[in-house]
C-alpha positions as CSV (number, residue, x, y, z in Angstrom):
1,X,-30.4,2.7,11.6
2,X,-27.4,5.5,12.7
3,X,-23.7,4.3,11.5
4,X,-21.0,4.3,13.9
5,X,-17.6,6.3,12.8
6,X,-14.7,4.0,13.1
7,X,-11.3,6.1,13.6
8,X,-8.2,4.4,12.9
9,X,-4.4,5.6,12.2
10,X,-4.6,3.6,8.5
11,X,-6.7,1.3,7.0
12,X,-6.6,-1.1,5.7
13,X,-3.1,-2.5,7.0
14,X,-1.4,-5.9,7.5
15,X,-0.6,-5.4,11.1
16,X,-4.1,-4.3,12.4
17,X,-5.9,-8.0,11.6
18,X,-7.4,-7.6,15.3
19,X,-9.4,-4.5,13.8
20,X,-10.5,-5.7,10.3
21,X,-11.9,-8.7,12.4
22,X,-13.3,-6.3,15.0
23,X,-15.2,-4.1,12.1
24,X,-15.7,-7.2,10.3
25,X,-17.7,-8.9,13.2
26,X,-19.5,-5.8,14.4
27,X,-21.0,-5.6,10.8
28,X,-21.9,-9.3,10.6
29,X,-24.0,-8.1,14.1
30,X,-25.9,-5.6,12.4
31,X,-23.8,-2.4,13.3
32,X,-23.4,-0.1,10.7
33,X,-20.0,1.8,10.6
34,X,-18.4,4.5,8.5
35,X,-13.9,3.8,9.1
36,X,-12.1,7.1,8.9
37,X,-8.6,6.5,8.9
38,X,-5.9,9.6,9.0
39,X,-3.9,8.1,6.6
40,X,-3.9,5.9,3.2
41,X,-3.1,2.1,2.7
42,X,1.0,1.6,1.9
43,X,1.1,-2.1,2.8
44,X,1.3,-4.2,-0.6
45,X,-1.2,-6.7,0.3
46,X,-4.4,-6.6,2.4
47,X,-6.1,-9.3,3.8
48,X,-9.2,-11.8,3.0
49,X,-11.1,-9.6,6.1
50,X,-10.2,-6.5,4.7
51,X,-12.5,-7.3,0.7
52,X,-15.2,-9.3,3.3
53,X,-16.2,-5.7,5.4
54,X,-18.3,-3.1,3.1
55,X,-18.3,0.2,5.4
56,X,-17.2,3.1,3.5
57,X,-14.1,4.1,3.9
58,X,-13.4,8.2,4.4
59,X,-9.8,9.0,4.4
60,X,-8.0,12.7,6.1
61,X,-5.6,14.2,5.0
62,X,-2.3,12.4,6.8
63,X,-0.6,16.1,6.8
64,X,-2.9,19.4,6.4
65,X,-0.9,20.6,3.2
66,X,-1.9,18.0,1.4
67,X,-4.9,19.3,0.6
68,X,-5.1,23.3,1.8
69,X,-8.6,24.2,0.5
70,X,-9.9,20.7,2.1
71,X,-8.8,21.9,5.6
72,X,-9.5,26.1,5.3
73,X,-12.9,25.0,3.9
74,X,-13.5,22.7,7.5
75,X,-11.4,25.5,9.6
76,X,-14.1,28.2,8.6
77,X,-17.1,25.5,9.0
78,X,-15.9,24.8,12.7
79,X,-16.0,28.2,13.9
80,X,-19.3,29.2,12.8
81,X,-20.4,26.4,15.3
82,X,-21.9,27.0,18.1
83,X,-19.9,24.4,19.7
84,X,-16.4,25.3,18.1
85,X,-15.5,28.0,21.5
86,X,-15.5,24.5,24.0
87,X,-13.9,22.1,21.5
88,X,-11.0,24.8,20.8
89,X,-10.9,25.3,24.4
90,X,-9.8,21.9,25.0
91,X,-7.5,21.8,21.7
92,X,-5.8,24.4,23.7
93,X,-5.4,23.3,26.6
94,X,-3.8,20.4,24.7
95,X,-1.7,22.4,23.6
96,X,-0.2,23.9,27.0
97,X,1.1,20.1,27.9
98,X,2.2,19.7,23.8
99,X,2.7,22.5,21.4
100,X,3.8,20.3,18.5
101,X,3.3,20.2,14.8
102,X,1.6,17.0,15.4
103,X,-1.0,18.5,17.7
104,X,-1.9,20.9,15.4
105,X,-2.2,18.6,12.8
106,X,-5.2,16.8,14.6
107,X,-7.1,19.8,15.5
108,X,-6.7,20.3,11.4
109,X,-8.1,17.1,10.8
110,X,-10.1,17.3,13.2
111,X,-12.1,19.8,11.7
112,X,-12.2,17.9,8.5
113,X,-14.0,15.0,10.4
114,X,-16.4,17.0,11.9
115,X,-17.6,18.8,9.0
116,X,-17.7,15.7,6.9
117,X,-18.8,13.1,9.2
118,X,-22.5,12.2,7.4
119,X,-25.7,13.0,9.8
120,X,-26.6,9.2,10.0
121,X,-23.1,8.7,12.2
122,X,-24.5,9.2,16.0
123,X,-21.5,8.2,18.0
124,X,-17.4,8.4,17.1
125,X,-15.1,5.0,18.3
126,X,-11.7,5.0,18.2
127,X,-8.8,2.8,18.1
128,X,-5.6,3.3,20.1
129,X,-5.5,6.5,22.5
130,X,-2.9,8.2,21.0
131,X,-3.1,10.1,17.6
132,X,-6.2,9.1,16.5
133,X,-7.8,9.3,19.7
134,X,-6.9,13.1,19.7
135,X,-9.0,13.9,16.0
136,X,-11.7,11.5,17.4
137,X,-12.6,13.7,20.6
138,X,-11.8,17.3,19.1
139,X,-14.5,15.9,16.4
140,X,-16.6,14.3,19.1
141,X,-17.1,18.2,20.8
142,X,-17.2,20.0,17.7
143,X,-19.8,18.0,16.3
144,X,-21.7,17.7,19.3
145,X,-21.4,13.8,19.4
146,X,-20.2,11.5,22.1
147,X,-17.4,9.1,21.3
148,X,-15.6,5.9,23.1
149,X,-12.1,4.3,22.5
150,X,-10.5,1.0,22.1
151,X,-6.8,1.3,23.5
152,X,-4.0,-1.2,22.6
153,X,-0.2,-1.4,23.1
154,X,1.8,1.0,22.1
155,X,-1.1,3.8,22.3
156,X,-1.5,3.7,26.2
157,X,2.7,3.2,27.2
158,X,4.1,5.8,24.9
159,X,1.2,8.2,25.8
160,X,1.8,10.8,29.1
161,X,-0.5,9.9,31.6
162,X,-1.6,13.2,31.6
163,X,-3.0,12.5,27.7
164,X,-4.5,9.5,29.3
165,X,-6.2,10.9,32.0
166,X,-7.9,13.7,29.8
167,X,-9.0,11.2,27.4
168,X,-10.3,8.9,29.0
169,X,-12.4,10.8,31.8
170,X,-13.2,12.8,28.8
171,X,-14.6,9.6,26.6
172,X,-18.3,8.0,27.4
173,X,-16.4,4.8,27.8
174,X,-13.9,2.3,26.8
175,X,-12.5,-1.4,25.9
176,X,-8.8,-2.7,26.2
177,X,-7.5,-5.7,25.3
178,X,-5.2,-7.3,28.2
179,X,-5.8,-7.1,31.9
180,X,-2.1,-5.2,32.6
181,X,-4.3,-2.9,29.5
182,X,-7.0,-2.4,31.9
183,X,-5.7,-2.1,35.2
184,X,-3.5,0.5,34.6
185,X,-5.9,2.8,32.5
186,X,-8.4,2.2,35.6
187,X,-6.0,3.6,38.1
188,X,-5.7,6.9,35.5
189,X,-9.8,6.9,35.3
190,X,-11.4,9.5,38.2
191,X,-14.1,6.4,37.4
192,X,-11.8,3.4,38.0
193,X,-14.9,1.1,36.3
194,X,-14.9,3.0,32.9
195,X,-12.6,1.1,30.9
196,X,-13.7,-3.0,30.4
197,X,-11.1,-5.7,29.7
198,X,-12.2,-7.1,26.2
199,X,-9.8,-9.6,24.4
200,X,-9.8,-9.2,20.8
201,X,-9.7,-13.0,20.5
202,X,-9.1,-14.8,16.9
203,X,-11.5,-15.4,14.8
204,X,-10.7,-19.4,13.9
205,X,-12.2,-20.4,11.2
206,X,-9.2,-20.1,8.6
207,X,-7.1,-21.9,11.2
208,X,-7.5,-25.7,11.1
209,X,-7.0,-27.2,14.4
210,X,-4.2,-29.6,15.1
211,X,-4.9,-33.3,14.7
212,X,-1.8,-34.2,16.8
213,X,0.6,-35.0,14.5
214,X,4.1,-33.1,15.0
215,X,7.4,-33.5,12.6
216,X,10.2,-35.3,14.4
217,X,12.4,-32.4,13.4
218,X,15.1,-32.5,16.4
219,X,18.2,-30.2,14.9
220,X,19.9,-33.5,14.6
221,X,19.3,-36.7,12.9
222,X,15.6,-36.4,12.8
223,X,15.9,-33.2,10.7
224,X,16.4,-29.3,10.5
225,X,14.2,-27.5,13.1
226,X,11.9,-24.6,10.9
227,X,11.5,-21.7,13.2
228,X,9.0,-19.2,12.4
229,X,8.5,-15.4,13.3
230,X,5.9,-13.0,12.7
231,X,5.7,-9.6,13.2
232,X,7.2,-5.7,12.3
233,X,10.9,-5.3,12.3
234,X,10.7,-3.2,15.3
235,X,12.6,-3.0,18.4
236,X,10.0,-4.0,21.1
237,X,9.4,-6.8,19.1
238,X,13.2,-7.9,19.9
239,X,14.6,-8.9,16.7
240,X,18.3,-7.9,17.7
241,X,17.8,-10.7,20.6
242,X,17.0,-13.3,18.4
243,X,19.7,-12.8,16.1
244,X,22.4,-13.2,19.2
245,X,20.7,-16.1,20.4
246,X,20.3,-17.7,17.3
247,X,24.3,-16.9,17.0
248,X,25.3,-18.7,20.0
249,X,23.4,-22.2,19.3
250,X,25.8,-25.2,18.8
251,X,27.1,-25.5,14.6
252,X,26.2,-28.4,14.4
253,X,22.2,-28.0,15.5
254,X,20.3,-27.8,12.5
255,X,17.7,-25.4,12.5
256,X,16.1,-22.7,9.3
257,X,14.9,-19.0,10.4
258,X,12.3,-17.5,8.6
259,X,11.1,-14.1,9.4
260,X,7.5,-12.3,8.1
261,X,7.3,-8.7,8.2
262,X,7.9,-5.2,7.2
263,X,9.3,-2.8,9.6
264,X,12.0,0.2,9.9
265,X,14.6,-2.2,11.0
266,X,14.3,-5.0,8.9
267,X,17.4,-3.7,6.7
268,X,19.4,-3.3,9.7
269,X,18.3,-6.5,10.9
270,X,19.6,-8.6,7.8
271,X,22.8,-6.2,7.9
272,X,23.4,-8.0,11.5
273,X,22.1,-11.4,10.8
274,X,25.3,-11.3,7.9
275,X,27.7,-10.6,10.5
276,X,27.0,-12.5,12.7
277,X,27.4,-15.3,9.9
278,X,23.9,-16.1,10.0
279,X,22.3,-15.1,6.7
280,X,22.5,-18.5,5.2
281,X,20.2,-20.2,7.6
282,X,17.8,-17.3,7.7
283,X,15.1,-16.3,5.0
284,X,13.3,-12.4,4.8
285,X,9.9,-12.5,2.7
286,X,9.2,-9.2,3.7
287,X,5.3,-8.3,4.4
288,X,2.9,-11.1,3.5
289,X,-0.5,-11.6,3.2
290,X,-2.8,-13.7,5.9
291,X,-2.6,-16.9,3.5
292,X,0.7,-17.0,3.2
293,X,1.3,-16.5,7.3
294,X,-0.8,-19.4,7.6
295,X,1.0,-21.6,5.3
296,X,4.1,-20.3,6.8
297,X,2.9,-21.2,10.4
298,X,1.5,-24.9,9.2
299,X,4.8,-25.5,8.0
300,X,7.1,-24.5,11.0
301,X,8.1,-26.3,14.1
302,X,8.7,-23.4,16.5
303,X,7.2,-20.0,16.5
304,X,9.2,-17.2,18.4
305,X,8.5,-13.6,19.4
306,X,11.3,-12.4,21.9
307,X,9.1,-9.1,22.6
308,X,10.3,-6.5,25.1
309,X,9.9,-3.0,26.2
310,X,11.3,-0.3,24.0
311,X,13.1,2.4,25.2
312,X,9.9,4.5,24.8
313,X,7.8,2.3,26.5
314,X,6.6,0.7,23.7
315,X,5.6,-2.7,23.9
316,X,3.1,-5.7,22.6
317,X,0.0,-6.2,23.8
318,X,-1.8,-9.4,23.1
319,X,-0.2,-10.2,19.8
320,X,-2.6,-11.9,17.1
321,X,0.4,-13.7,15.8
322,X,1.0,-15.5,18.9
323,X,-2.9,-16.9,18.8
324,X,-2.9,-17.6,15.5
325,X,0.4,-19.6,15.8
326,X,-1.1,-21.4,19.2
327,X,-4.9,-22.2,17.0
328,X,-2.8,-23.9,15.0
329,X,-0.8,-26.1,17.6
330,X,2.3,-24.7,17.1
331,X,4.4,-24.5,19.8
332,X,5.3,-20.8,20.8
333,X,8.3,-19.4,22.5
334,X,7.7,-15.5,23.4
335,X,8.6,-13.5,26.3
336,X,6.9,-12.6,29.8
337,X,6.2,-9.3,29.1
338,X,3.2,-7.3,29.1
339,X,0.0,-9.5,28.5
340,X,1.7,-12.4,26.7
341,X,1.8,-14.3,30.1
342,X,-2.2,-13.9,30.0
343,X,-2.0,-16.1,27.1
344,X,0.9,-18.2,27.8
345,X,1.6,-20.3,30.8
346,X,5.2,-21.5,31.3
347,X,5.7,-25.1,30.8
348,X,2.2,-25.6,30.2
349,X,1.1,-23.5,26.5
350,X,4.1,-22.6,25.6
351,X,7.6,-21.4,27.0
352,X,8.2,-18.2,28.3
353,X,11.2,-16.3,28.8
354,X,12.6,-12.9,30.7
355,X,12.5,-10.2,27.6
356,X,15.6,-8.9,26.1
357,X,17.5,-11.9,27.8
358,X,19.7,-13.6,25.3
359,X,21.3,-16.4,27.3
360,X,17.7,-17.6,28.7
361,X,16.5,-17.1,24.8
362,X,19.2,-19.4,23.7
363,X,18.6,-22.0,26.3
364,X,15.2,-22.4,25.4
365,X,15.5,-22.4,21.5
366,X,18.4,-25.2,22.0
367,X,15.6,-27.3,24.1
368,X,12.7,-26.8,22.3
369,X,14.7,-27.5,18.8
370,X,16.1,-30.9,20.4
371,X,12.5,-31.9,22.1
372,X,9.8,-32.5,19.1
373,X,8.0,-34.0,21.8
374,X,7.8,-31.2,23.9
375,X,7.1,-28.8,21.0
376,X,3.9,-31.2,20.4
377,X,2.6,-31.1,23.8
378,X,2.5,-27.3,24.4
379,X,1.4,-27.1,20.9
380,X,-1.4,-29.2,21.5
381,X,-2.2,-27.9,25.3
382,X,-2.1,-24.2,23.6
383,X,-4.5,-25.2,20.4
384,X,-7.2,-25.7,22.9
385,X,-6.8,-23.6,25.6
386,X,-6.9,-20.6,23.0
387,X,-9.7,-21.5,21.2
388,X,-11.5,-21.8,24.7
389,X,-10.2,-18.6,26.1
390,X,-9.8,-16.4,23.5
391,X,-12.7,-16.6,20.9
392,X,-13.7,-13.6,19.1
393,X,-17.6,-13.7,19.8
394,X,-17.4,-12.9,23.4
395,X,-15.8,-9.7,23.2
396,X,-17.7,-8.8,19.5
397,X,-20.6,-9.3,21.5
398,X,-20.3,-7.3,24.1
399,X,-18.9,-3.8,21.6
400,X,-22.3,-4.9,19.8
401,X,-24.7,-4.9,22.9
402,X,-22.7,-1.2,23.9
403,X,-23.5,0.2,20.2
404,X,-26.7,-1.4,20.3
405,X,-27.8,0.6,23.2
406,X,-26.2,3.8,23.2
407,X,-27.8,6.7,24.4
């Protein structure tokens, strides 16, 4: 049986659990995949999914002068194809919207891929529509293979719609994860049906469910409130929100932060957290693995993500956190932006919020700290409406039945 080509920005890494899963259940469906990934693994830990999958792993070279001879040796290939005129045709074009470094960089490695893809790889699938999606369809028409793409978050609204456009009426088909995802790569599409809302859903089976019982934690005489957060110091994740909100809460509410995550900001983050007099209540692990997110989660009262548009557009998707945290019947506070309001209904899973809006942020952590009662009910309402909305089969089903019968 042919292999499927997997193309993703890095693998493994700690953020990207929706993918492992993904390759992870397409393998336990009998779909044989080869994951290229454009650059190495930096994250210190990787997770239980990551040692369960056994594709191969073929790595690029992240920039073209790391390894010179690598990428001459796949320059020369390409153009004795008979197919290289079209694919650098389209690489050009490219180029007219975007003569970057960057750009030139993909046609480099995309090169690479095409010469050393193996012959039992029949079709190319990507994740995200940005970067990788670039290598994955200069490959695709070099090697004279089709190809298909799973687009994300930050992929599809940092992207120019003209980059959009070419890719995706360009690709065989594709899958994205929210319905905002899908509507508005539809509306790109000159074939409005060629992108297919999939959730990534969660697989549950390290989450235990809920059996109902909540802490009586109430920030006052009933104990400190343990509010959890997951996710990359990064701005659309709206750390810098938090913090203010957190710094306006009445003294005397008792209440511990604890942040899991990595990111460019985190330093900064801290740096701000200690001015505002904050640092004492507030703990930074840093990156963790799965296990210890779980035990983080099982622990805490109140998960928050404060997520909001970036000022390049970037912003969350569906985040796997927010699932996780809700399998396990905590109660989640998060934004409605994007696709989180797919997931979350005000009042009824969770408690929702308008992003980067600190005084409406504040309001509803001083509530939800003082109501354990309330944190138990939408924990408990979310804990089974997730685990009947957003399972992992349906979607892992469907990529199967696509690879099973391509053409």
């Amino acid at each position: 049986m042919s292999r499927i080509a997997i193309i993703v920005k890095g693998y493994p890494r700690l953020s990207e659990t929706f993918i492992a899963q993904e390759i992870l259940g397409l393998e336990m469906r009998g779909i044989r995949q080869l994951i290229v990934a454009l650059r190495r693994p930096y994250d210190p830990y990787i997770h239980e999914t990551h040692r369960r999958i056994k594709a191969d792993v073929l790595y690029l070279p992240e920039y073209l002068k790391d390894d010179p001879a690598r990428v001459a040796e796949a320059r020369k290939w390409a153009q004795d194809q008979p197919t290289y005129e079209a694919a650098r045709a389209l690489f050009e074009d490219d180029l007219e919207h975007d003569n970057s470094a960057g750009r030139h960089r993909r046609w480099g490695q995309a090169c690479v891929l095409a010469r050393e893809l193996p012959e039992d790889v029949s079709w190319i699938h990507t994740h995200y529509l940005h970067t990788p999606c670039s290598v994955a369809r200069y490959a695709a028409h070099l090697s004279g293979r089709k190809w298909s793409f799973s687009a994300h978050a930050k992929d599809i609204w940092t992207t120019p719609e003209w980059d959009l456009r070419t890719k995706i009426d360009d690709a065989a088909w594709g899958v994205t994860c929210t319905r905002a995802n899908a509507d508005y790569l539809n509306a790109l599409s000159a074939d409005p049906g060629k992108v297919s809302l999939v959730y990534h859903g969660l697989d549950f089976s390290p989450f235990a469910k809920s059996n109902g019982a909540a802490r009586a934690a109430d920030g006052g005489t009933g104990g400190e409130v343990r509010i959890l957060s997951v996710g990359r110091a990064v701005e659309k994740k709206g750390y810098d929100d938090l913090l203010a909100a957190l710094a306006k809460l009445p003294g005397d509410l008792r209440w511990h932060f604890e942040h899991i995550g990595g990111g460019q900001l985190a330093d900064k983050l801290k740096s701000r957290a200690d001015a505002l007099g904050l640092n004492g209540r507030i703990t930074w692990r840093g990156p963790q693995p799965r296990e210890e997110v779980i035990n983080a989660a099982e622990a805490a009262d109140l998960f928050v993500l404060p997520s909001k548009i970036a000022k390049s557009g970037d912003r969350d998707g569906l985040p796997n956190v927010l699932m996780e945290a809700q399998a396990l019947g905590l109660c989640c506070l998060a934004s409605d932006v994007s696709a989180i309001p797919e997931l979350i209904t005000h009042e009824e899973t969770g408690w929702l919020v308008p992003p980067a809006d600190r005084k409406a942020l504040g309001q509803a952590l001083d509530r939800l700290i003082r109501s354990p009662d309330t944190r138990k009910r939408l924990g408990l309402a979310a804990s089974e409406h997730v685990r009947q909305a957003f399972a992992t089969d349906p979607g892992l089903d469907f990529l199967a039945e696509r690879f099973r019968n391509l053409p």
